[in-house]
PLY file of the C-alpha trace (Angstrom):
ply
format ascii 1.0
element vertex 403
property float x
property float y
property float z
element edge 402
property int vertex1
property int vertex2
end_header
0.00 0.00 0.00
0.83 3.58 -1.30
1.58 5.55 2.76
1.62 9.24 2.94
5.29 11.38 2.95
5.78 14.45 5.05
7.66 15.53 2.38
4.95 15.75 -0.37
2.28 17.14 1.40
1.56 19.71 -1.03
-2.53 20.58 -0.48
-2.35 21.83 2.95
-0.24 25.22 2.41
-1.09 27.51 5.06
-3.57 29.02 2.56
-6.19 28.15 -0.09
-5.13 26.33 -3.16
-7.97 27.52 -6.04
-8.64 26.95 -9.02
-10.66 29.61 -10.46
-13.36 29.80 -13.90
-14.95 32.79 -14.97
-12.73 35.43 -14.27
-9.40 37.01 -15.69
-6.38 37.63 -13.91
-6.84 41.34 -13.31
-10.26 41.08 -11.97
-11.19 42.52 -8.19
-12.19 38.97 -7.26
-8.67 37.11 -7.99
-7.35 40.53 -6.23
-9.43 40.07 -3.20
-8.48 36.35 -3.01
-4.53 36.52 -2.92
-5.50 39.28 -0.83
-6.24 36.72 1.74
-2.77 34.61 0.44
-4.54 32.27 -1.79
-2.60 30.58 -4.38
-4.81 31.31 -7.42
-4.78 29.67 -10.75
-7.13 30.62 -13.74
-8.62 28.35 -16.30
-11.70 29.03 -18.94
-14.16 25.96 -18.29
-13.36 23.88 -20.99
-9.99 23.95 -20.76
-9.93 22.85 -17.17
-12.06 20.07 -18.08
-10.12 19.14 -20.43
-7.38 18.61 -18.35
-9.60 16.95 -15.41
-10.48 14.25 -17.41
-6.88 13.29 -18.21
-6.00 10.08 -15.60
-3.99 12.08 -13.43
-3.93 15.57 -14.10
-0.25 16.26 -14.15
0.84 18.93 -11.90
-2.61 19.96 -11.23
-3.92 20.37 -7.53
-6.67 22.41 -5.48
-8.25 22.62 -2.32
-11.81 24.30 -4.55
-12.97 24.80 -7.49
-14.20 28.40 -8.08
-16.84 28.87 -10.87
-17.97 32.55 -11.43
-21.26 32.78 -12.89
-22.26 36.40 -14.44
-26.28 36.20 -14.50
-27.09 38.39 -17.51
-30.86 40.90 -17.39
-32.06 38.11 -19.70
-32.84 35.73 -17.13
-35.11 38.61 -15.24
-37.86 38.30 -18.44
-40.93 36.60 -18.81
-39.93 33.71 -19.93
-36.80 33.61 -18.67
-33.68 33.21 -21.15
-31.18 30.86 -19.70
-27.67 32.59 -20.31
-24.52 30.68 -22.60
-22.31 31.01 -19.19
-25.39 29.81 -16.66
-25.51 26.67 -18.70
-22.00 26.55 -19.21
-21.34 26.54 -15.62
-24.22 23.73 -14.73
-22.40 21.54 -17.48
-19.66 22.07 -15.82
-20.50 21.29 -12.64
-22.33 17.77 -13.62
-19.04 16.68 -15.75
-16.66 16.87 -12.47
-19.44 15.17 -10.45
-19.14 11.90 -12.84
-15.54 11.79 -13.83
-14.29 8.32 -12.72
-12.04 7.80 -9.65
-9.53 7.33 -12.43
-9.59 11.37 -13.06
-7.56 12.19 -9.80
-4.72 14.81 -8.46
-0.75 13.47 -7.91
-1.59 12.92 -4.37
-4.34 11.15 -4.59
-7.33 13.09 -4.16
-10.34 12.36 -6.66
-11.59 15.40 -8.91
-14.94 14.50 -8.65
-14.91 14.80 -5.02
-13.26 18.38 -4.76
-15.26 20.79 -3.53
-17.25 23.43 -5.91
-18.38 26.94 -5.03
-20.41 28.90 -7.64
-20.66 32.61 -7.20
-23.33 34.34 -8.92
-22.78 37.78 -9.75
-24.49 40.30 -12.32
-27.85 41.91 -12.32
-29.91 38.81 -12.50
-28.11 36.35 -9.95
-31.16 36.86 -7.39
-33.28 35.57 -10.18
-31.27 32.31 -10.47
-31.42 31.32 -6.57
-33.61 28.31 -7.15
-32.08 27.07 -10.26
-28.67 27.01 -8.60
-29.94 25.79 -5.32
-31.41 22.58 -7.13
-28.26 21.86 -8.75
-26.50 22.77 -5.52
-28.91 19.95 -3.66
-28.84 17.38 -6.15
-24.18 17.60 -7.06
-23.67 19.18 -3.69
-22.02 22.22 -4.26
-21.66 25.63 -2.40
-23.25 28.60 -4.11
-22.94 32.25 -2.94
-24.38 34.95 -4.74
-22.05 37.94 -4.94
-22.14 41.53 -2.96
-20.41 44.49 -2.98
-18.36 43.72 -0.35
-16.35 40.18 -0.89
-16.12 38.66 2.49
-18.91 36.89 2.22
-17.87 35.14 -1.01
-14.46 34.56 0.77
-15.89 32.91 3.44
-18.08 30.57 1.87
-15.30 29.20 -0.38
-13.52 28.96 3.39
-16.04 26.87 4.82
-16.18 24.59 1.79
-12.60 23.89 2.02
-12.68 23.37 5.28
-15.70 20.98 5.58
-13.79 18.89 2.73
-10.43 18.77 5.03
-12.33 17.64 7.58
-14.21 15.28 5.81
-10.81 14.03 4.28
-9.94 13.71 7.82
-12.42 11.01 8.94
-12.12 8.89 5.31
-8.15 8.57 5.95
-9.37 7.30 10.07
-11.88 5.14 8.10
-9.48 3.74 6.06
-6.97 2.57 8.85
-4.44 5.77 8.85
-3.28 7.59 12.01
-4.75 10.71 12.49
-3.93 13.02 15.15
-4.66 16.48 16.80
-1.65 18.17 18.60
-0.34 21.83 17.94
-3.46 23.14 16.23
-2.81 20.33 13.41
-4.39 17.95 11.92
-2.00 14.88 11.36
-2.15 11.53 9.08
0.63 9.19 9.55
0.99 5.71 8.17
-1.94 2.95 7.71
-2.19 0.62 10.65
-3.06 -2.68 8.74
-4.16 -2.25 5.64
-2.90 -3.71 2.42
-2.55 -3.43 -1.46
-4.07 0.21 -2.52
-6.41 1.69 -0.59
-9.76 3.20 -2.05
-12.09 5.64 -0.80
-14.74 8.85 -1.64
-11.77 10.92 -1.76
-8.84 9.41 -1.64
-7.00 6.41 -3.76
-3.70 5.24 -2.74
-3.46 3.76 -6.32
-3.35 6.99 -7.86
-0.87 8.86 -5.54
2.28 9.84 -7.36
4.36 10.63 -4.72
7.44 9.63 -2.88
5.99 7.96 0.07
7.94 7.13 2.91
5.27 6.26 5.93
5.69 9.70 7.70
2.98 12.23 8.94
1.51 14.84 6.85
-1.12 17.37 7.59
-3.87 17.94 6.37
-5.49 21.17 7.93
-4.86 23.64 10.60
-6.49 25.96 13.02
-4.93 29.04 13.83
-2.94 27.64 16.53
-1.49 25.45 14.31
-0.31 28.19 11.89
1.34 30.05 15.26
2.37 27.24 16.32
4.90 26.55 12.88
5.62 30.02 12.82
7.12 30.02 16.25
8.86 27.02 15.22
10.93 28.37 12.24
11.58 31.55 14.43
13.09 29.61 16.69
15.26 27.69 14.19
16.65 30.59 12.27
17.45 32.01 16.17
19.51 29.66 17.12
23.04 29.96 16.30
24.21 26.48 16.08
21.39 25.15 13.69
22.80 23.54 10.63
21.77 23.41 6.59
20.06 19.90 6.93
18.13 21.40 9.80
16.38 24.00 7.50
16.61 21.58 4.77
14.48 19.41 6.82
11.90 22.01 8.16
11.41 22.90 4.24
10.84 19.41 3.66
8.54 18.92 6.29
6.62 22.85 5.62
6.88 23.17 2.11
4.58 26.32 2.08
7.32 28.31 3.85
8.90 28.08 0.04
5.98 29.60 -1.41
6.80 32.80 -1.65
4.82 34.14 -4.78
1.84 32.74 -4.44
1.87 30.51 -7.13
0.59 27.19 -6.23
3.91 25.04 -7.07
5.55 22.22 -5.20
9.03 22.29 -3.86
11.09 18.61 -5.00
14.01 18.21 -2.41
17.74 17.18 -3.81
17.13 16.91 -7.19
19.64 15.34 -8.86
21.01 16.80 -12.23
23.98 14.48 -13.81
25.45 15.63 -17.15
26.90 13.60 -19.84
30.58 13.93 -18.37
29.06 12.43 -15.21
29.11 16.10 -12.97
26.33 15.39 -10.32
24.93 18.71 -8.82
22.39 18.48 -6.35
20.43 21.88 -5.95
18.60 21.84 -2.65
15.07 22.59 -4.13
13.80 22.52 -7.39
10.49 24.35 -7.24
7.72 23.48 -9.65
4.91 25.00 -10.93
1.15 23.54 -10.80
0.27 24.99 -13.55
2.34 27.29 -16.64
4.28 24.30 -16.05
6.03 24.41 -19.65
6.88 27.90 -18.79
10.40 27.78 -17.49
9.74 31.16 -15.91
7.49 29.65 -13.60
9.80 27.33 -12.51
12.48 28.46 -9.51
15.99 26.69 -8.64
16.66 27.40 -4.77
19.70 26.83 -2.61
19.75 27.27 1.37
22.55 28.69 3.05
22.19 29.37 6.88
20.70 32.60 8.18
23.52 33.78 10.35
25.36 34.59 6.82
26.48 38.60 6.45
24.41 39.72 3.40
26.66 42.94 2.72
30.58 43.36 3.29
32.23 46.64 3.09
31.54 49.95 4.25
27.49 51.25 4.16
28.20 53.89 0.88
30.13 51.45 -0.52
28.38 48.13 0.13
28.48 45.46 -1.62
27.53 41.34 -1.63
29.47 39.28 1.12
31.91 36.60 -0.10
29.42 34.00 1.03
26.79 35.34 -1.12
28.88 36.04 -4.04
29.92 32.27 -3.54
26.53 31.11 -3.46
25.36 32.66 -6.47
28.35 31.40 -8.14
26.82 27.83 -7.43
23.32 29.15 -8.69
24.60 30.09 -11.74
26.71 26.29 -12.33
22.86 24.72 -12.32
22.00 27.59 -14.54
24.80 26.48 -16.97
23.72 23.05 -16.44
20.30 23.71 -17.77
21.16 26.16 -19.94
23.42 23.48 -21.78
20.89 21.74 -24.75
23.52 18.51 -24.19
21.31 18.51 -20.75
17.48 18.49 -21.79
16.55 15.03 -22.21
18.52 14.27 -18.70
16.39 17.21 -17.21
12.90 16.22 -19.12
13.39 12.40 -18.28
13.98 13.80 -14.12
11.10 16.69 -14.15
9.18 15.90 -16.77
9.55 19.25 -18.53
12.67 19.89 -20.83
13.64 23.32 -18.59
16.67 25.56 -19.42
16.00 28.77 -18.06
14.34 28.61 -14.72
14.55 31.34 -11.92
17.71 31.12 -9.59
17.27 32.27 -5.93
19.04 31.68 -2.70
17.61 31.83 0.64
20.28 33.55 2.87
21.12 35.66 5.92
19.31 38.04 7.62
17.68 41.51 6.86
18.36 44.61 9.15
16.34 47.54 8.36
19.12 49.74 7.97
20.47 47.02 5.08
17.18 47.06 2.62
18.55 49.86 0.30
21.96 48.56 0.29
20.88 45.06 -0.67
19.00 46.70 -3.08
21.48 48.07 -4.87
23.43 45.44 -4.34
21.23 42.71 -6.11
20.11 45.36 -9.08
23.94 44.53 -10.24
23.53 40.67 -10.01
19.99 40.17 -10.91
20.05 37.05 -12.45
20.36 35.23 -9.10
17.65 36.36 -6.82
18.37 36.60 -3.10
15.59 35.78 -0.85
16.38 36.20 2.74
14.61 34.27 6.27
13.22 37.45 7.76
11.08 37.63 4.44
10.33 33.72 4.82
9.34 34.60 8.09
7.31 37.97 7.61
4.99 36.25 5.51
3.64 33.46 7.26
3.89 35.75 10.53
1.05 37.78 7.90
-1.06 34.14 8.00
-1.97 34.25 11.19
-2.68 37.80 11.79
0 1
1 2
2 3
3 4
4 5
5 6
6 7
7 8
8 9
9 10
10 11
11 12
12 13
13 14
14 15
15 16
16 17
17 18
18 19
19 20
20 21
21 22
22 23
23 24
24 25
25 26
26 27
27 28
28 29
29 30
30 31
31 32
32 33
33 34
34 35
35 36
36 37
37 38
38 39
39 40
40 41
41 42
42 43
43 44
44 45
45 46
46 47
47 48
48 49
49 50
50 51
51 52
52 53
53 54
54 55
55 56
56 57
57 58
58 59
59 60
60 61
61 62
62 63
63 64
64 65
65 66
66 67
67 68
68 69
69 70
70 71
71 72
72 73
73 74
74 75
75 76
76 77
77 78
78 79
79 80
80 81
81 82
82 83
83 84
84 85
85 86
86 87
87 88
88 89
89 90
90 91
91 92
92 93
93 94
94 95
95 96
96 97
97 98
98 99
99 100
100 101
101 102
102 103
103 104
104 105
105 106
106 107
107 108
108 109
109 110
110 111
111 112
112 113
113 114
114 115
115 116
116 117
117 118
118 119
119 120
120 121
121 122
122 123
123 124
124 125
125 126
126 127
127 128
128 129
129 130
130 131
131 132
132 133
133 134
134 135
135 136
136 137
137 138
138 139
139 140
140 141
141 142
142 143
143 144
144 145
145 146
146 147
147 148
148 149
149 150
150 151
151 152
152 153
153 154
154 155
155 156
156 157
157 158
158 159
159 160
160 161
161 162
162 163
163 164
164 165
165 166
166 167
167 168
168 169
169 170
170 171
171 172
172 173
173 174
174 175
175 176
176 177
177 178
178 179
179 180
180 181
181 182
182 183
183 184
184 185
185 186
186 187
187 188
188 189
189 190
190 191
191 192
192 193
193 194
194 195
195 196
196 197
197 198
198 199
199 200
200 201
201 202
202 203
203 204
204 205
205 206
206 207
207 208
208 209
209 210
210 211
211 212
212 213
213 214
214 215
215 216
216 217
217 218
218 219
219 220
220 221
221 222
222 223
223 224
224 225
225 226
226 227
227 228
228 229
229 230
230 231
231 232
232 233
233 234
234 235
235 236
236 237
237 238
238 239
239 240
240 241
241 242
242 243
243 244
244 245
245 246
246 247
247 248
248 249
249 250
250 251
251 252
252 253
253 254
254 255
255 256
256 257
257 258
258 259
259 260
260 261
261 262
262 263
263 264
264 265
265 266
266 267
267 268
268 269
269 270
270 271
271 272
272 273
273 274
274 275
275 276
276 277
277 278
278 279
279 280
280 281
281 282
282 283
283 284
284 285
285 286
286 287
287 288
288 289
289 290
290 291
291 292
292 293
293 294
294 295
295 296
296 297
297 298
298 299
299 300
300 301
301 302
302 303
303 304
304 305
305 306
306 307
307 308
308 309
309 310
310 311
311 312
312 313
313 314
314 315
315 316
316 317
317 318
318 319
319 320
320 321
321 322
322 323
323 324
324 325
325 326
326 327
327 328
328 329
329 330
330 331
331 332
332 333
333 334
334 335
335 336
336 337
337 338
338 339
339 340
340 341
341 342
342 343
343 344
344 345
345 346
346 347
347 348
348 349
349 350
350 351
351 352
352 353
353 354
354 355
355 356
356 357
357 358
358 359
359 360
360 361
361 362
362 363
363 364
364 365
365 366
366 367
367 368
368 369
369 370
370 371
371 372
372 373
373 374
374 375
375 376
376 377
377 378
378 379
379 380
380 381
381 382
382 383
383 384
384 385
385 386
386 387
387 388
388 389
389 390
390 391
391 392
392 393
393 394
394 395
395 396
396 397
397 398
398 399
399 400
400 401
401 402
């Protein structure tokens, strides 16, 4: 039987992982929503069902499905005129109700079984209550109908997630895993007794990509639990004598602290890159993209060094990088070369399953003073093709999650 890792425990991330129909990029709602720190991805409807129906849609994960429905004037008249997007979005919720368990997420999780939350919006959605709230009763979905003010759309999709975690929750106990409360977490650790894959409403062990190793993962948290994370990677970058591995580990173990952008992406540990003259590099994070995954600029190459590292050497006017940092952008750049190199590709495609050559390079490093931010500035303007990330800015963003 497929058990769960603590190192691929991508869908619980601190935040919401959404996919999102019916709106563009630039539109008040996606705003509003990585407002909150959601990772957001947008997709029109038929293209995202398109790729649902694949057997495992690769790379593609969510905690919800989003659907924005704009109710034209149309469906106000006497007889009412059904709009293209109101029956659009019906089809589309019926579709993902009867995929097959086949249609399922890398780690597991059954499409059909996400949740669904349809927000009606435009000058007609109060008109469409009872046609939504039939199909709402009948594939179980949320449905919210849109105000002026969005916190009531926010926390609908909120409480959908969170009902399915929880629900998640008592399927893996059903099935024979270990699941605990302690810290404000929600943990599953390895099945008891079970054998051969494992099947359930939510959940197949058969279709679970990832490197499983019988460890704990978790699957949701209360806002204790956030704190209680946060206080623990404080704690690590305060204390002088922590090591590499030990931040190598906590990464492994918290792979949201690594998602800095809000992209929904998943960080690989140790990747190993060999080339054809047999040079093994090892970078200590290869971070990849849900979705835009064939777009290398989504994709981010990241090294740890230890926080205690001087970011600056030299006198304030005249500041520049440290030797440490020059030194580790100098080994950013040698997996740059690497994938740069078109000798490299199939080596790279056959490992990540995307022929990449010119992904992001960043190196989380050091500490950041106040009276350092304009000098660093400067500093990494002249070097910008190696992006230094720092632990106070690791830490100032999930410190933001549980205000």
């Amino acid at each position: 039987m497929a058990v769960l890792s603590r190192v691929a425990r991508f869908w619980c991330n601190g935040s919401l992982n959404l996919i999102v129909t019916g709106r563009e990029n630039s539109s008040s709602e996606v705003e509003e929503l990585r407002n909150r720190h959601c990772a957001v991805d947008l997709f029109p409807i038929e293209a995202l069902l398109n790729i649902l129906k694949q057997e495992v849609s690769p790379f593609l994960m969510a905690d919800a499905l989003v659907c924005f429905i704009n109710v034209e004037e149309s469906e106000r008249r006497s007889p009412p005129t059904t709009s293209i997007e109101t029956v659009h979005g019906e089809r589309f919720v019926r579709e993902i109700r009867r995929l097959p368990d086949s249609c399922a997420m890398p780690d597991g999780r059954k499409w059909k079984a996400v949740p669904i939350v349809m927000v009606l919006a435009g000058v007609g959605g109060s008109m469409s209550k009872d046609r939504i709230g039939k199909l709402a009763a009948t594939e179980g979905i949320a449905f919210v109908e849109a105000e002026q003010d969005f916190p009531p759309t926010f926390r609908a999709i909120e409480g959908a997630v969170r009902e399915y975690r929880q629900r998640i929750l008592a399927e893996f106990s059903n099935l024979g895993f270990l699941v605990s409360f302690r810290n404000g977490r929600y943990r599953v650790g390895p099945a008891m007794s079970a054998t051969g894959d494992v099947e359930g409403f939510f959940y197949s062990s058969g279709r679970d990509q990832r490197d499983l190793r019988g460890r704990f993962f978790t699957v949701d948290r209360d806002p204790n639990g956030f704190q209680f994370e946060v206080e623990q990677f404080e704690a690590l970058i305060n204390r002088e004598e922590a090591k590499e591995q030990d931040f190598q580990v906590f990464f492994e173990d918290n792979p949201h602290f690594l998602v800095i952008d809000k992209r929904i992406s998943v960080p690989i540990p140790h990747v190993r890159l060999e080339s054809q003259s047999g040079k093994l590099l090892i970078p200590d994070f290869v971070i990849k993209p849900i979705v835009a995954v064939k777009r290398d600029s989504s994709w981010q190459v990241l090294d740890l060094k230890k926080p205690g590292v001087p970011l600056l050497a030299g006198p304030r006017r005249h500041a520049r990088l440290s030797v440490e940092v020059t030194q580790a952008m100098a080994q950013l750049r040698d997996y740059g070369d690497y994938f740069k190199n078109p000798e490299n590709k199939y080596a790279v495609s056959k490992t990540l399953g995307h022929g990449l050559r010119f992904p992001e390079l960043a190196v989380l490093i050091g500490r950041l003073r106040d009276c350092e931010v304009e000098e660093l500035e400067k500093a990494q303007s002249r070097e910008p093709d190696v992006r230094i990330v720092t632990y106070d800015e690791i830490l100032q963003r999930q410190k933001m999650l549980v205000q």
